[in-house]
C-alpha positions in Angstrom: 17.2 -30.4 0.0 17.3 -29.1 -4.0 13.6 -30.4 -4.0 12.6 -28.4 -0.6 14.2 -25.1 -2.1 12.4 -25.6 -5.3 8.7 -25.8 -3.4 9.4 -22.6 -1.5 10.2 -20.7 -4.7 6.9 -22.1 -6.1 4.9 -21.4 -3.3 6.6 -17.6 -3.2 6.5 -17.0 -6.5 2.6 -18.0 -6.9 1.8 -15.7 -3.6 3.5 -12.9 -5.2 1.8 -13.1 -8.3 -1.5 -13.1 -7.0 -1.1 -10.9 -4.4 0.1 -8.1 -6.8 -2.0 -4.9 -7.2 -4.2 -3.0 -9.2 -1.8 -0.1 -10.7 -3.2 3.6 -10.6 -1.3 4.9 -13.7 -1.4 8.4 -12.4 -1.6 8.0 -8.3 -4.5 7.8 -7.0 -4.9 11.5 -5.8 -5.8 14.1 -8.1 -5.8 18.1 -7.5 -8.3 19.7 -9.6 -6.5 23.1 -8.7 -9.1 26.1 -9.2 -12.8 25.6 -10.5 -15.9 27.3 -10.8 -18.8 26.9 -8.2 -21.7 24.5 -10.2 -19.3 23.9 -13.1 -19.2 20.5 -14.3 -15.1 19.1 -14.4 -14.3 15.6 -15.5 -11.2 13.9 -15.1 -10.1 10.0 -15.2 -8.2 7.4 -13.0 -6.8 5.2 -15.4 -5.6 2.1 -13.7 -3.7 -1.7 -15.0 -4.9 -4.7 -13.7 -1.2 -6.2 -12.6 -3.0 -9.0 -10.1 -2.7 -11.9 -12.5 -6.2 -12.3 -12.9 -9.2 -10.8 -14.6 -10.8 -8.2 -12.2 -14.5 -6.6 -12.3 -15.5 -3.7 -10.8 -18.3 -4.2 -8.5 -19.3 -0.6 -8.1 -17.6 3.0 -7.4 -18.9 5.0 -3.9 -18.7 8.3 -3.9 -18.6 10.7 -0.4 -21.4 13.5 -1.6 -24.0 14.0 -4.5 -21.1 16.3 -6.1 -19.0 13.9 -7.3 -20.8 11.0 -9.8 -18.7 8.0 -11.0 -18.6 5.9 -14.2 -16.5 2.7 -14.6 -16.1 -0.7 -17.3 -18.2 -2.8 -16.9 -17.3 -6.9 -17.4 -14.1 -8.5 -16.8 -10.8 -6.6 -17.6 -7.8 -9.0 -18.4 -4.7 -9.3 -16.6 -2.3 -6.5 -18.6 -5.3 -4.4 -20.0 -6.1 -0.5 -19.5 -9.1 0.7 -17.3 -10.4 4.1 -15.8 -12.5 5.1 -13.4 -14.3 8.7 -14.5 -15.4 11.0 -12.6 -17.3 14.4 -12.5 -17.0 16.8 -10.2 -19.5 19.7 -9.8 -18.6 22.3 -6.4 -21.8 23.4 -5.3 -19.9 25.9 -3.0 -17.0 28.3 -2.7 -14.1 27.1 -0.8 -11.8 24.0 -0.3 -12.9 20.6 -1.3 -11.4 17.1 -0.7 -13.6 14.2 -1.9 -13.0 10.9 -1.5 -14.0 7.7 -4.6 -14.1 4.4 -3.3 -13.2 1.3 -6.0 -14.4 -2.1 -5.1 -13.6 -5.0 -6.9 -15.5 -7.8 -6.9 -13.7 -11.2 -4.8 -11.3 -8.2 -2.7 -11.8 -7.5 0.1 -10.7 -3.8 0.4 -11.6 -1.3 -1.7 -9.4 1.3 -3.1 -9.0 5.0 -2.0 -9.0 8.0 -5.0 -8.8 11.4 -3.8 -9.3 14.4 -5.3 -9.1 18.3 -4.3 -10.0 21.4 -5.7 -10.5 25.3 -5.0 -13.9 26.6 -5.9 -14.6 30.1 -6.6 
């Protein structure tokens, strides 16, 4: 019985420890607040790799030409920093909500990053 107890902590402990997350240190929705039609902004998405594993990232999609992307590139270690940069230029007045995609490389999902801003 002891023995059978001590196999399902195993197997629940391992399962949670690679099924852990990547952390977004600062959420994973930013709001730009007020900006300035065809003015660059850049900002960051600083993440920690918590899933027990090294992790790459296999690229960054963006939703429209406005909004351009640059991540690490190579492995980053389970406990280290990482960020995902972005620039945002408004090429018109008025609300906008963009969405960044993450995907890292052996996941199947990929993360969602928001941002949102007023352009005047």
């Amino acid at each position: 019985m002891n023995n059978l107890i001590l196999i399902c902590f195993l197997i629940c402990s391992t399962s949670y420890l690679y099924s852990q997350d990547i952390q977004w240190l600062n959420g994973t929705e930013i709001d730009l607040g007020k900006l300035t039609v065809h003015q660059d902004t850049t900002f960051q998405f600083p993440f920690l790799n918590t899933t027990g594993k090294p992790v790459a990232i296999e690229t960054v999609r963006t939703t429209c030409g406005c909004t351009n992307p640059q991540w690490p590139n190579g492995m980053i270690s389970p406990g280290e920093k990482g960020q995902i940069q972005v620039t945002f230029t408004p090429n018109r007045t008025g609300f906008h909500k963009k969405k960044v995609k993450v995907f890292i490389v052996g996941m199947r999902k990929g993360y969602s990053l928001w941002l949102e801003a007023e352009a005047e």
